[in-house]
C-alpha positions in Angstrom: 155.3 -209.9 34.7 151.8 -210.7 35.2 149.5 -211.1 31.4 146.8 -208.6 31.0 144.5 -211.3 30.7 145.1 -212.0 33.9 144.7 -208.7 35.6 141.6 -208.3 33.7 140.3 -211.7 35.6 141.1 -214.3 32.9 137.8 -215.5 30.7 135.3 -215.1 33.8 136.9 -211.0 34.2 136.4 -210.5 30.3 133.0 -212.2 30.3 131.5 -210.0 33.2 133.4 -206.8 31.5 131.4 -207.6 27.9 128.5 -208.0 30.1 128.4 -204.3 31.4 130.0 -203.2 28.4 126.7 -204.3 26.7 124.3 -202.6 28.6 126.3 -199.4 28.5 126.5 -199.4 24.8 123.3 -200.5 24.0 121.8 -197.7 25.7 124.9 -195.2 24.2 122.6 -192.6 22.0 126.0 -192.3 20.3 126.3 -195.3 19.5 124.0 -198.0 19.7 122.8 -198.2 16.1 125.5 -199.8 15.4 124.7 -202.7 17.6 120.8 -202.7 16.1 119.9 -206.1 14.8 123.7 -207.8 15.6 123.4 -211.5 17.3 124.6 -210.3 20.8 125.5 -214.0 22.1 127.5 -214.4 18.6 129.2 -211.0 19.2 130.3 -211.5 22.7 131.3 -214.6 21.7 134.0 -213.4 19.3 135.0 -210.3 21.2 135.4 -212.7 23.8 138.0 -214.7 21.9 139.6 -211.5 20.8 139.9 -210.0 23.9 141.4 -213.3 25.4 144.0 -212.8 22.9 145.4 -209.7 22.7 145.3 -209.7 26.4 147.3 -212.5 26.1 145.0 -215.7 27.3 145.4 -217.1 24.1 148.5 -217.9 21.3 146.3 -217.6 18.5 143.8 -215.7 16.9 142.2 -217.7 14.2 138.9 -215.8 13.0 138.2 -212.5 10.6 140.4 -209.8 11.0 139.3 -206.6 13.0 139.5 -204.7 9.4 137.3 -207.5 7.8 134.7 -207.9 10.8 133.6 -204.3 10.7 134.7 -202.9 7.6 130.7 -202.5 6.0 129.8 -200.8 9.9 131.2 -197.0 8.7 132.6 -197.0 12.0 133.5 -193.2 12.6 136.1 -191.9 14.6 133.5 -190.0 16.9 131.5 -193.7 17.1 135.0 -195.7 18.0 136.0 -192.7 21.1 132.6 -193.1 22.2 132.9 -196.8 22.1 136.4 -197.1 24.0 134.7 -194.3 26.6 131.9 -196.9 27.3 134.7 -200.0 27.6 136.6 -198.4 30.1 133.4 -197.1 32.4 132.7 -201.2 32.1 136.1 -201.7 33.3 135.6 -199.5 36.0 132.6 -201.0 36.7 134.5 -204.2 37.2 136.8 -202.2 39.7 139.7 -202.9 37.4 142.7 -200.6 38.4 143.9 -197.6 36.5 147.0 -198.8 35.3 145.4 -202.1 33.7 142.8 -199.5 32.1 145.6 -197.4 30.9 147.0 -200.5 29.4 143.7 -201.5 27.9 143.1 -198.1 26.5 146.1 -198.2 24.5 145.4 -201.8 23.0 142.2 -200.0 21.8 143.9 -197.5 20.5 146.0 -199.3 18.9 143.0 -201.1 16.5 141.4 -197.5 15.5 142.5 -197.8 12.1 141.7 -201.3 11.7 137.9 -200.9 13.0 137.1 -196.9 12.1 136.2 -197.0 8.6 134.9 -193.8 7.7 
């Protein structure tokens, strides 16, 4: 069974899927506050490394915990679905299939109560 790192495109497919993700978000009225006055490179950087992990391109994740990383954001619920909507029109984007988007979205899913704080 092939690793959804893999089907995502390994570190070069994550890379290029932060990369569109970033201009969608940024210019997300719904969102992009969030990102105001955040080190881009630092944050790709990191969500990088913690994509390459949970997609399974790496055994370890050794930095802050999702919960700890974005608990002083007041993340809402409306901000994280907007969020996930503007990952997977980057994965799209990438021409990533539907099933490995399906598979994405419920990793995603899966970290709501870790990132949404309020």
């Amino acid at each position: 069974m092939q690793k959804l790192f893999d089907k995502i495109g390994g570190l070069e497919g994550i890379e290029k899927f932060l990369d569109s993700f970033y201009q969608i978000v940024l210019s997300d009225e719904r969102v992009k506050d969030y990102f105001k006055n955040i080190d881009l490179v630092t944050l790709k950087s990191h969500q990088s490394f913690f994509l390459s992990y949970v997609f399974g391109g790496v055994p370890e994740y050794t930095r802050l915990s999702l919960r700890e990383s974005h608990l002083n954001l007041k993340i809402t619920h409306e901000g994280f679905d907007a969020t996930v909507e503007d990952m997977i029109t980057a994965l799209e984007i990438q021409k990533v299939d539907s099933e490995t988007i399906n598979e994405v979205a419920t990793i995603l899913e899966s970290t709501r109560q870790d990132i949404v704080t309020i």
